[in-house]
LUMKE-893787 format. One record per residue: x, y, z of N, C-alpha, C in turn; residue in one letter. Coordinates in steps of 0.2 Angstrom, whole numbers, plus 5000, padded with zeros to 4 digits. Atoms other than C-alpha are relative to their C-alpha. Layout:
{{X, Y, Z}, {X, Y, Z}, {X, Y, Z}, 'A'},
...
END
This chain:
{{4999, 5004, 5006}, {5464, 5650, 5623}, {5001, 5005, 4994}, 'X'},
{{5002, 4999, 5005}, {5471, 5658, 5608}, {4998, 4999, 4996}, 'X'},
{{5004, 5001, 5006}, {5466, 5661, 5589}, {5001, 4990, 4999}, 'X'},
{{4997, 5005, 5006}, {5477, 5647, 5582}, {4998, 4995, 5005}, 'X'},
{{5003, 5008, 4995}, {5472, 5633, 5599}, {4994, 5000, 4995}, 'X'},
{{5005, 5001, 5003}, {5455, 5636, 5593}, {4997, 4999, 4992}, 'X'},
{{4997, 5001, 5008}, {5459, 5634, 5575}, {5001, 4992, 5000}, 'X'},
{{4998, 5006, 5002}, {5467, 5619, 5578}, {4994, 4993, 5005}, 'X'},
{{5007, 5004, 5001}, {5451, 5611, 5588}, {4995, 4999, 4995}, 'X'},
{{5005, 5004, 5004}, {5439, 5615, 5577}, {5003, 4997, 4992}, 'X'},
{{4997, 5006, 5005}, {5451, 5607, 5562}, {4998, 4995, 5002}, 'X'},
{{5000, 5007, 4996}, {5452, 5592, 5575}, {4991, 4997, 5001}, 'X'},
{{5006, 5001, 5000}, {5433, 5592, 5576}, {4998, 4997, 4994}, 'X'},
{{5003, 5003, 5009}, {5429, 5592, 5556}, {5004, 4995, 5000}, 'X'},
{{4996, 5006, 5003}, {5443, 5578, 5554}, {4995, 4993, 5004}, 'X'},
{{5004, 5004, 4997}, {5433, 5568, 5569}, {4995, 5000, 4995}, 'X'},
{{5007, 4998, 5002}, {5416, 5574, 5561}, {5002, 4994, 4992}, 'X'},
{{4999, 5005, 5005}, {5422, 5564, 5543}, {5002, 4995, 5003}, 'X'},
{{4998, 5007, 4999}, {5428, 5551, 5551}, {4994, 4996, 5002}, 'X'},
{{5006, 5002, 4999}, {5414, 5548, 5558}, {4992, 4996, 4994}, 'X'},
{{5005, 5002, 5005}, {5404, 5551, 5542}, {5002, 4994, 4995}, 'X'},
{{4998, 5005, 5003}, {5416, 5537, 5535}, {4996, 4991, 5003}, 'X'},
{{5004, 5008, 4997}, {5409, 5522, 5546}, {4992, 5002, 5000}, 'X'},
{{5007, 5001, 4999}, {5390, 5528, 5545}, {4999, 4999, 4991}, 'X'},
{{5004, 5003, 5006}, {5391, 5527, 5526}, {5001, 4993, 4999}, 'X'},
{{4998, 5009, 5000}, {5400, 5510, 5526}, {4994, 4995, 5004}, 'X'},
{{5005, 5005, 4997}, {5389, 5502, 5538}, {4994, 5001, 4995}, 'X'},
{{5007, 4999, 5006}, {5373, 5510, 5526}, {5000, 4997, 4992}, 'X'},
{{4998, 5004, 5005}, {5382, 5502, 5512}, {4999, 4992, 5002}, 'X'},
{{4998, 5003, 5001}, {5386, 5488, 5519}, {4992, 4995, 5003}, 'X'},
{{5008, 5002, 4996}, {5366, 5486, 5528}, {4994, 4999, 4995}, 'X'},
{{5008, 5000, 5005}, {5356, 5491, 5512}, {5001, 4994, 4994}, 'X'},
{{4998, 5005, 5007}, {5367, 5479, 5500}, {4998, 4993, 5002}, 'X'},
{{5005, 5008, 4996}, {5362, 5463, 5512}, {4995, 5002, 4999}, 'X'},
{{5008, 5001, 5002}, {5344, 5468, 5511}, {4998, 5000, 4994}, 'X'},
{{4999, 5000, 5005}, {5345, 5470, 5494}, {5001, 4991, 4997}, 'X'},
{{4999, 5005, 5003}, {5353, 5453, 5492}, {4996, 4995, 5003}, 'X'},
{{5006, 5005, 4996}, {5342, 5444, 5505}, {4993, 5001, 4996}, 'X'},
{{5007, 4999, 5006}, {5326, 5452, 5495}, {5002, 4995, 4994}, 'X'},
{{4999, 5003, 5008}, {5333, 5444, 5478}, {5000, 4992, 5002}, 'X'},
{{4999, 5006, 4998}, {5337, 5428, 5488}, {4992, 4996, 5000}, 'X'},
{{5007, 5001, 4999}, {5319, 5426, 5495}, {4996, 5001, 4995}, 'X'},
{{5005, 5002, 5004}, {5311, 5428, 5480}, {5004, 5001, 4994}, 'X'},
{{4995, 5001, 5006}, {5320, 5420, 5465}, {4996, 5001, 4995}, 'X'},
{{5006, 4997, 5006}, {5306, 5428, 5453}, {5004, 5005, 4997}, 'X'},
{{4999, 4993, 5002}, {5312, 5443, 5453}, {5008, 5001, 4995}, 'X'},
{{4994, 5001, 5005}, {5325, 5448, 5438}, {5007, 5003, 5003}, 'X'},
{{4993, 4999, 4999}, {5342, 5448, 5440}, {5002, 5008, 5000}, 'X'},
{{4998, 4992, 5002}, {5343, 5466, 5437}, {5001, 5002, 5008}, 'X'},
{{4998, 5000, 4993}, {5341, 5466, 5457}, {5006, 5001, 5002}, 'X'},
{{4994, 5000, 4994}, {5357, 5462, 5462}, {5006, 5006, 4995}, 'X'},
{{4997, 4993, 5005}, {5364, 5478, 5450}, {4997, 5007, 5005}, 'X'},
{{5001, 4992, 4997}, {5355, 5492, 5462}, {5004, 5002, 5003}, 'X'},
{{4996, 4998, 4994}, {5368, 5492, 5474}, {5004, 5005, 4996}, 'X'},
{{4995, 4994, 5004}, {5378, 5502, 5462}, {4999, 5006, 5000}, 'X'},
{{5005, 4994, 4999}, {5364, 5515, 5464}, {5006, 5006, 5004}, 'X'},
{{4998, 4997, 4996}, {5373, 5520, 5479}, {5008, 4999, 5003}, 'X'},
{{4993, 4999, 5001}, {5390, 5511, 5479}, {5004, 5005, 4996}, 'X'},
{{4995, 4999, 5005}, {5398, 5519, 5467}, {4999, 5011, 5001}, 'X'},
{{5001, 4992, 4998}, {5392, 5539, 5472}, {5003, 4999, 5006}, 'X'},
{{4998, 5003, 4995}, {5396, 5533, 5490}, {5007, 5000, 5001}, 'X'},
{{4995, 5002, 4999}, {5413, 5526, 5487}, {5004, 5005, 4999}, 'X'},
{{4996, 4994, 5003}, {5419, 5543, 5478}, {5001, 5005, 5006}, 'X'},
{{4999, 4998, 4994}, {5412, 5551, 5496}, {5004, 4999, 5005}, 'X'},
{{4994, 5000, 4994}, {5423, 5542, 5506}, {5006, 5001, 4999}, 'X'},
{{4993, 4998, 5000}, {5437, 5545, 5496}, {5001, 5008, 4999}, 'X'},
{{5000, 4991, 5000}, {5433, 5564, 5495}, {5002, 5000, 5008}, 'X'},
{{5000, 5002, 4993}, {5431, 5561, 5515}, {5010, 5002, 5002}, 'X'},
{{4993, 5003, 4998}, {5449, 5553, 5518}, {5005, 5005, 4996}, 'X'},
{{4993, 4993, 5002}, {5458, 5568, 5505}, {4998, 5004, 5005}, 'X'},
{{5004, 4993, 4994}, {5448, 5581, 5516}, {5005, 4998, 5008}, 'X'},
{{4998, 5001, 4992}, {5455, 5572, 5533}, {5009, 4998, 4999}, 'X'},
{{4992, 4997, 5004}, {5474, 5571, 5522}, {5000, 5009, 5000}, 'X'},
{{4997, 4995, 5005}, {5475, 5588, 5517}, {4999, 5007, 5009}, 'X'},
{{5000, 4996, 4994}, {5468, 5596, 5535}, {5005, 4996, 5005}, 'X'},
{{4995, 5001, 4995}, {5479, 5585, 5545}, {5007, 5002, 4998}, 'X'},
{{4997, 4995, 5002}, {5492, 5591, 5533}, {5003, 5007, 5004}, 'X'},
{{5000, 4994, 4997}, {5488, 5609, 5538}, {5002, 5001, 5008}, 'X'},
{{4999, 4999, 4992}, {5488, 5607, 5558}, {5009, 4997, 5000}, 'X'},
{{4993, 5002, 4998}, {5505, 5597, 5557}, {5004, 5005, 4998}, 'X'},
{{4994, 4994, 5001}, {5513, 5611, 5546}, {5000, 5007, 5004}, 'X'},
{{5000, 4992, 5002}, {5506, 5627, 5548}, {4996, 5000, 5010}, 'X'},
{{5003, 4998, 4991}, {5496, 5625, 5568}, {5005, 4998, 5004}, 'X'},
{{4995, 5002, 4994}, {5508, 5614, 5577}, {5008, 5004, 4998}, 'X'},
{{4994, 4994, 5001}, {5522, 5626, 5570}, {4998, 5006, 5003}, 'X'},
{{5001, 4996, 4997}, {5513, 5640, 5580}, {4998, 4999, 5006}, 'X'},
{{5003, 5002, 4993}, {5507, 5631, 5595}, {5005, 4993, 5002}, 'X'},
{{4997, 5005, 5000}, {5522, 5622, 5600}, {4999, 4994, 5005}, 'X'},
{{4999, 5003, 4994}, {5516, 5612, 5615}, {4995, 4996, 5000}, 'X'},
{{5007, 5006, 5004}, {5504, 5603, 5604}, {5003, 4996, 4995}, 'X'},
{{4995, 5003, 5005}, {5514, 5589, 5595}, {4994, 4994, 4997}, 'X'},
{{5003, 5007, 5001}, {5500, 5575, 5593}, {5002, 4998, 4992}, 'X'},
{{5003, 4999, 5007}, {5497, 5579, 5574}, {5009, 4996, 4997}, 'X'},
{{4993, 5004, 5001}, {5517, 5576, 5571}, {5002, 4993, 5002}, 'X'},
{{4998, 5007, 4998}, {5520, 5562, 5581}, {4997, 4995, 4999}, 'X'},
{{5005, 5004, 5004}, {5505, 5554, 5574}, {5004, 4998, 4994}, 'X'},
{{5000, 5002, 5007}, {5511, 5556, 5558}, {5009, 4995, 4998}, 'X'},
{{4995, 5004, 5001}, {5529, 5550, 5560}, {5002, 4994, 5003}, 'X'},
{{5002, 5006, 4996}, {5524, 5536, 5571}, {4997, 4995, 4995}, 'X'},
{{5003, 5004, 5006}, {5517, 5531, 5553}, {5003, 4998, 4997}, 'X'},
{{4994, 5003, 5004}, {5528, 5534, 5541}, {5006, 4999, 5001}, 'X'},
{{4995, 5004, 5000}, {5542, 5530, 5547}, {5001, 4991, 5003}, 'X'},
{{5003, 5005, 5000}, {5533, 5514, 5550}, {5003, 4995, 5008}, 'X'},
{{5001, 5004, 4992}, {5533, 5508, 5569}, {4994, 4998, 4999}, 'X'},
{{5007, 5003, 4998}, {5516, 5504, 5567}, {4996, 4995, 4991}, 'X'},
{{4998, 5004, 5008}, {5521, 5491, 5551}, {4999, 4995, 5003}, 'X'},
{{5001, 5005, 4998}, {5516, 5476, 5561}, {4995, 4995, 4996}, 'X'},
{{5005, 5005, 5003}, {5507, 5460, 5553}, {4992, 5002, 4998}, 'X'},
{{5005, 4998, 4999}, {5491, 5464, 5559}, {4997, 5006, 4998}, 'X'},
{{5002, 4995, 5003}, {5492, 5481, 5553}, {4999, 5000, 4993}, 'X'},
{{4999, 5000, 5009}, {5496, 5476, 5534}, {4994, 4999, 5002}, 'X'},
{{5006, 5002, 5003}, {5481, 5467, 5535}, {4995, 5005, 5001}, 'X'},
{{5005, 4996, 4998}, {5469, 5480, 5545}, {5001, 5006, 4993}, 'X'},
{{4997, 4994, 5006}, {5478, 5493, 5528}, {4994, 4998, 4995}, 'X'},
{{5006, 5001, 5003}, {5465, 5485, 5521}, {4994, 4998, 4998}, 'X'},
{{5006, 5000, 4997}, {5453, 5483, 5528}, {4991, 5004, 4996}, 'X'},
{{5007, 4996, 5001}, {5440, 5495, 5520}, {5000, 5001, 4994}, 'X'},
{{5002, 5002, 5008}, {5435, 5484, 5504}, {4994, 4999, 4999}, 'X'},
{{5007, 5002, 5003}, {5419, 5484, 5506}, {4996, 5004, 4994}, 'X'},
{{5002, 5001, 5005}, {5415, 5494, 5491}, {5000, 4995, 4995}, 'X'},
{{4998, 5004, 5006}, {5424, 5485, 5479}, {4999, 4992, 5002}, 'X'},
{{5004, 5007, 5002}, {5419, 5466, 5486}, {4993, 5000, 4999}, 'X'},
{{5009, 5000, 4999}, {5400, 5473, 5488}, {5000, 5000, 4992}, 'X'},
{{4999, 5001, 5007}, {5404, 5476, 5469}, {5000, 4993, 4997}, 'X'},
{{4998, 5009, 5004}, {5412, 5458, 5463}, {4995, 4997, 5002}, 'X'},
{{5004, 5005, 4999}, {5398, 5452, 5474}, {4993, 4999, 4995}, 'X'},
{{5005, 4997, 5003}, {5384, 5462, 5466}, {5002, 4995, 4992}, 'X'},
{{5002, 5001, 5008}, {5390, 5458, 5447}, {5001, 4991, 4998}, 'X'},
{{5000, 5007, 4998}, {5394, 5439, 5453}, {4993, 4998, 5000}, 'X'},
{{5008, 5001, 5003}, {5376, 5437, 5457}, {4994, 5000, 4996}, 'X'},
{{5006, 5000, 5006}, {5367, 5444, 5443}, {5004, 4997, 4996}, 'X'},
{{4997, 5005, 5006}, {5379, 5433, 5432}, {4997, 4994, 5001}, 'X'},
{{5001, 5006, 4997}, {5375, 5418, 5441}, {4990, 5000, 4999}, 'X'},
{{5006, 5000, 5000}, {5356, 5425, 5441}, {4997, 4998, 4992}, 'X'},
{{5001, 5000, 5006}, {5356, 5428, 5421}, {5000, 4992, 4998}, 'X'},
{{4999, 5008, 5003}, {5364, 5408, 5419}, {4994, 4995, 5002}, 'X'},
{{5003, 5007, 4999}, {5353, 5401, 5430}, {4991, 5002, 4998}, 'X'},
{{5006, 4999, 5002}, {5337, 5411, 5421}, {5002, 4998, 4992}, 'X'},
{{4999, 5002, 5005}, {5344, 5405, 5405}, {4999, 5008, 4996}, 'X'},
{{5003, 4993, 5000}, {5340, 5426, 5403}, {5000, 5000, 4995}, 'X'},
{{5003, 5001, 5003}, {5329, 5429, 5390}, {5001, 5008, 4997}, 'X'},
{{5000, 4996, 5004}, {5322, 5443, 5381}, {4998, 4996, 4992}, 'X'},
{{5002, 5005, 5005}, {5322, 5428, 5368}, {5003, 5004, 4992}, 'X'},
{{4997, 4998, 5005}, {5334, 5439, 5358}, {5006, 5000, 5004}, 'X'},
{{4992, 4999, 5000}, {5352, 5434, 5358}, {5005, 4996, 4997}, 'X'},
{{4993, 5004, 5002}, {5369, 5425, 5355}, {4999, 4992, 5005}, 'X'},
{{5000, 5006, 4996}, {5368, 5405, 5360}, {5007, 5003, 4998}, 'X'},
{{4994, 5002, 5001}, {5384, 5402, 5367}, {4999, 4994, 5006}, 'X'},
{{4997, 5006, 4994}, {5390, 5385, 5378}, {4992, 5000, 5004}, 'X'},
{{5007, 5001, 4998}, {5369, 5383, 5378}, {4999, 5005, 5004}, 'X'},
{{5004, 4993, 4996}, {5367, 5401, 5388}, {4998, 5004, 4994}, 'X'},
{{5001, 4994, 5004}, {5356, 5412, 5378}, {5002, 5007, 5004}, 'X'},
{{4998, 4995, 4999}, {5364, 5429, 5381}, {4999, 5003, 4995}, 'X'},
{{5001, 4994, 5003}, {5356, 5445, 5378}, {5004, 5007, 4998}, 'X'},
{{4997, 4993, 5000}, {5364, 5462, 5371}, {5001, 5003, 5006}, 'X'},
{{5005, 4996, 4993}, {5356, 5470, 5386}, {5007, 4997, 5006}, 'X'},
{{4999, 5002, 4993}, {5363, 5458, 5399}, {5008, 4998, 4996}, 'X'},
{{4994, 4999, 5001}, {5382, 5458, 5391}, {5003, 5005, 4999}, 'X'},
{{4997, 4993, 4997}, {5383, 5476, 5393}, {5000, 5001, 5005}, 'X'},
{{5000, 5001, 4993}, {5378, 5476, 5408}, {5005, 4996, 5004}, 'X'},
{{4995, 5004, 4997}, {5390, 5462, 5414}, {5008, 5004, 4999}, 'X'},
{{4993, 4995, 5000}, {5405, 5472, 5405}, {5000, 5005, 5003}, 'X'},
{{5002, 4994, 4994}, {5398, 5488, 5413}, {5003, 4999, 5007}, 'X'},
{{5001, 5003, 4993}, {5398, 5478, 5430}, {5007, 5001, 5001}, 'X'},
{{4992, 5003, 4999}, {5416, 5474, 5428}, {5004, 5007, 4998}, 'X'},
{{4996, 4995, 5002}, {5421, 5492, 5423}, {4999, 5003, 5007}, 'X'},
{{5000, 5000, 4995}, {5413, 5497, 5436}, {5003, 4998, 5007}, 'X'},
{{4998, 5002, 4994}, {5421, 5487, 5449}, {5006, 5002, 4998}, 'X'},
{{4991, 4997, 5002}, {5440, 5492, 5440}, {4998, 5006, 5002}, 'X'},
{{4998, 4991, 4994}, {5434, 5511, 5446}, {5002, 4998, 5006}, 'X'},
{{5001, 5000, 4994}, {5429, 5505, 5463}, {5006, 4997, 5003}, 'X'},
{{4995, 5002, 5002}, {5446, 5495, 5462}, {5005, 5005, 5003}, 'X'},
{{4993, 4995, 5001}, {5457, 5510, 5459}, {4998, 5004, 5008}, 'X'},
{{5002, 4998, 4994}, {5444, 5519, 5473}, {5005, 4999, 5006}, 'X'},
{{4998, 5004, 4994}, {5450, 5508, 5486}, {5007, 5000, 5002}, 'X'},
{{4994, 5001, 4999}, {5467, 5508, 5483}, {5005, 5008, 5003}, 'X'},
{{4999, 4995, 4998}, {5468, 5525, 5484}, {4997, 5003, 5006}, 'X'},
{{5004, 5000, 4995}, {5456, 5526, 5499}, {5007, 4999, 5006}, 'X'},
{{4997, 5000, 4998}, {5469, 5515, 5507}, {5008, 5002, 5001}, 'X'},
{{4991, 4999, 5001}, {5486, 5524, 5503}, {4999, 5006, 5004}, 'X'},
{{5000, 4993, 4996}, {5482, 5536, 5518}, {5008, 5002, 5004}, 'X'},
{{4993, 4998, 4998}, {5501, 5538, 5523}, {5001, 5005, 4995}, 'X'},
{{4997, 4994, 5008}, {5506, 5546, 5504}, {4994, 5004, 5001}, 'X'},
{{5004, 4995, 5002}, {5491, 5555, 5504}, {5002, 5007, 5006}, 'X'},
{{5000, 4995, 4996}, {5495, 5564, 5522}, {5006, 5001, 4998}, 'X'},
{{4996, 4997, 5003}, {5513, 5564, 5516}, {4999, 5006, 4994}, 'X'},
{{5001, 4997, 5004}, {5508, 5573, 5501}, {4998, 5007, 5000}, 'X'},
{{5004, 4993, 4998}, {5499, 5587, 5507}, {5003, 5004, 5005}, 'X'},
{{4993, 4997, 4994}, {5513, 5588, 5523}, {5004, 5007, 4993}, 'X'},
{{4994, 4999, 5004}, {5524, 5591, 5508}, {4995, 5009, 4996}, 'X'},
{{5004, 4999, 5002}, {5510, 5602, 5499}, {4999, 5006, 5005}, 'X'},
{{5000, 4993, 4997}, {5508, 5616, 5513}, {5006, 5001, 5001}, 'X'},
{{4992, 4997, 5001}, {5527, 5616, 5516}, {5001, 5004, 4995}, 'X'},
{{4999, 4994, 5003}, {5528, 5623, 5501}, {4998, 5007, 4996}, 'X'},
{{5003, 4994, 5003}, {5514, 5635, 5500}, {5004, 5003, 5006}, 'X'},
{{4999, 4995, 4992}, {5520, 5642, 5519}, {5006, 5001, 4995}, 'X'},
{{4994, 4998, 5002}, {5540, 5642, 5508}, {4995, 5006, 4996}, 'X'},
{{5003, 4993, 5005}, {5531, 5653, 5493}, {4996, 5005, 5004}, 'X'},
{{5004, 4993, 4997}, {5520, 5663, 5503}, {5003, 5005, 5005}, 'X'},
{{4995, 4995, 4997}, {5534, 5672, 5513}, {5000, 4995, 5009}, 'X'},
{{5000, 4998, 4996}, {5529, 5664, 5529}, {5004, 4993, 5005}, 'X'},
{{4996, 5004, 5000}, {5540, 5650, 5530}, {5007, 5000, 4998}, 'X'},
{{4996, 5000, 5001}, {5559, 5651, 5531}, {5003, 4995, 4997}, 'X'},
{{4996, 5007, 5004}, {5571, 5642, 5519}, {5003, 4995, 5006}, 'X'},
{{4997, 5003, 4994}, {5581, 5637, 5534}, {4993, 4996, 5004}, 'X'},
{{5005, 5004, 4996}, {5565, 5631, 5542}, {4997, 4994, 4997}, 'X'},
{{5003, 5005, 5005}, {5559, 5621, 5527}, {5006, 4995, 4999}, 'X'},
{{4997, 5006, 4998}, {5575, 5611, 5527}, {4999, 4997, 5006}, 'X'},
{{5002, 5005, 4994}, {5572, 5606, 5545}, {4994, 4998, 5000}, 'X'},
{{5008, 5005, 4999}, {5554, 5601, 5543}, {5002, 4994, 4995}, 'X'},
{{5000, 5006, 5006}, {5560, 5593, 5526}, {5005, 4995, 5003}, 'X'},
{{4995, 5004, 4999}, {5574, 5583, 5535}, {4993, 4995, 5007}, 'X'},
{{5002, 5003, 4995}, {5560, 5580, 5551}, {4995, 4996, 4995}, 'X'},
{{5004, 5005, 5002}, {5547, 5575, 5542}, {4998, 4995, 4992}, 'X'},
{{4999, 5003, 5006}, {5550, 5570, 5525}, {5006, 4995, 4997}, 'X'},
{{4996, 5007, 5003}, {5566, 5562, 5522}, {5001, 4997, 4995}, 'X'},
{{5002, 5001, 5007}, {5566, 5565, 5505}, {5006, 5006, 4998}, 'X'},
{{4994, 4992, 5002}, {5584, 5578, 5500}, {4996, 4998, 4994}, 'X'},
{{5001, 4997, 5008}, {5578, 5573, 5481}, {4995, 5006, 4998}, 'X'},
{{5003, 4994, 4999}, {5562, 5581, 5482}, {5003, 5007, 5000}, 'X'},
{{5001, 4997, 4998}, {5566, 5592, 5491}, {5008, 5007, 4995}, 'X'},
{{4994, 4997, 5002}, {5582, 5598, 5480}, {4996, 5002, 4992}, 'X'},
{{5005, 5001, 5007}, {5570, 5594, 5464}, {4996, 5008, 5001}, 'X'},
{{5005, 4996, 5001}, {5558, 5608, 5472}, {5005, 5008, 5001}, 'X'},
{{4998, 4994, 4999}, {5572, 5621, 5475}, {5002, 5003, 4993}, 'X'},
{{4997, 4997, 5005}, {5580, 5619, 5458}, {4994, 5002, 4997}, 'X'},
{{5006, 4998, 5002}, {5562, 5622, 5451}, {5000, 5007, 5002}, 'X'},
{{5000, 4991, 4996}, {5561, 5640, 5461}, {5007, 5002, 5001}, 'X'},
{{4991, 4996, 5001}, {5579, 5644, 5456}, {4999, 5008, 5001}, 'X'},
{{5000, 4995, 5002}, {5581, 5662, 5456}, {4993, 5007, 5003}, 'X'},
{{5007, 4995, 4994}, {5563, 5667, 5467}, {5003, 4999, 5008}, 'X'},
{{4998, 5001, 4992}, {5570, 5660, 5484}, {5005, 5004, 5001}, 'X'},
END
């Protein structure tokens, strides 16, 4: 086994390894946030400000798994440009990826699995849905605020609500980019193609047949030549 096999293992391991850590946080999200709402359930004493903790750890959480998903873009990336271009008789990493984007695995079922991993952003809307619903149905006090349509509403608990909703627009954008793992692995494809071009260790002639195999993009790809006019 040479360098570069063993290179390209242990790449394949870390990428396993986060994926991994991507289904132990989602389940621990999505296991403390039920406990969390079943305690508030069970005992309707307790202030609305409950169903607000979840965000403790949604919203640090949600930015982990999307570091995660760049992390397992930007390595798979590298094995498809820069290892499987020196270990020819290891194609997975490519065939994966053009098996993607060029969309044979565009089926019905697939749209919908594309989206599948919303549980920040609905543990969110549920989160700031509850404590709203909690504040209306304590008529939430403090015994300082704004009557409106008979709800006394505090300062307190209408920052907190628009907070809630800001919050959920990050977690929002989170998710969208979470889910756009084709551009992200494209982007990074594109991304060592042209550090391997600039760093000498990639031929122009080769960088048009990757860019033709796997990108599919002359504009780009004409875009990043005129740009380096005069160095290549």
């Amino acid at each position: 086994m040479n360098d570069n096999t063993k290179e390209y293992l242990m790449l394949r391991e870390e990428m396993l390894m986060r994926i991994k850590e991507q289904d132990t946080i989602s389940k621990f999200v999505i296991t403390t946030s039920v406990v969390i709402f079943g305690y508030a359930f069970s005992n309707p004493q307790v202030s609305a400000l409950v169903y607000l903790l979840t965000f403790i750890f949604i919203v640090p959480l949600a930015f982990k798994e999307l570091e995660n998903k760049r992390a397992i873009s930007y390595l798979g990336g590298y094995i498809i440009v820069v290892l499987e271009e020196k270990i020819p008789q290891i194609t997975w990493g490519r065939n994966y990826y053009k098996f993607r984007i060029k969309s044979y695995d565009n089926g019905v079922l697939n749209k919908i699995t594309a989206f599948g991993n919303l549980e920040f952003f609905a543990l969110g809307i549920i989160s700031a849905i509850l404590y709203t619903i909690k504040c209306i149905k304590d008529n939430v006090l403090l015994n300082v605020g704004v009557e409106r349509y008979g709800i006394n509403l505090t300062i307190t608990n209408i920052v907190l609500i628009i907070g809630s909703a800001i919050i959920i627009l990050v977690l929002f954008v989170i998710t969208i980019q979470y889910n756009n793992y084709d551009d992200g692995l494209r982007k990074y494809v594109k991304k060592w193609m042209d550090f391997q071009l600039d760093s000498g260790q990639m031929s122009k002639k080769r960088y048009d047949e990757l860019s033709k195999e796997l990108l599919e993009d002359e504009e780009r790809k004409l875009e990043y030549y005129s740009s380096k006019e005069g160095i290549i």
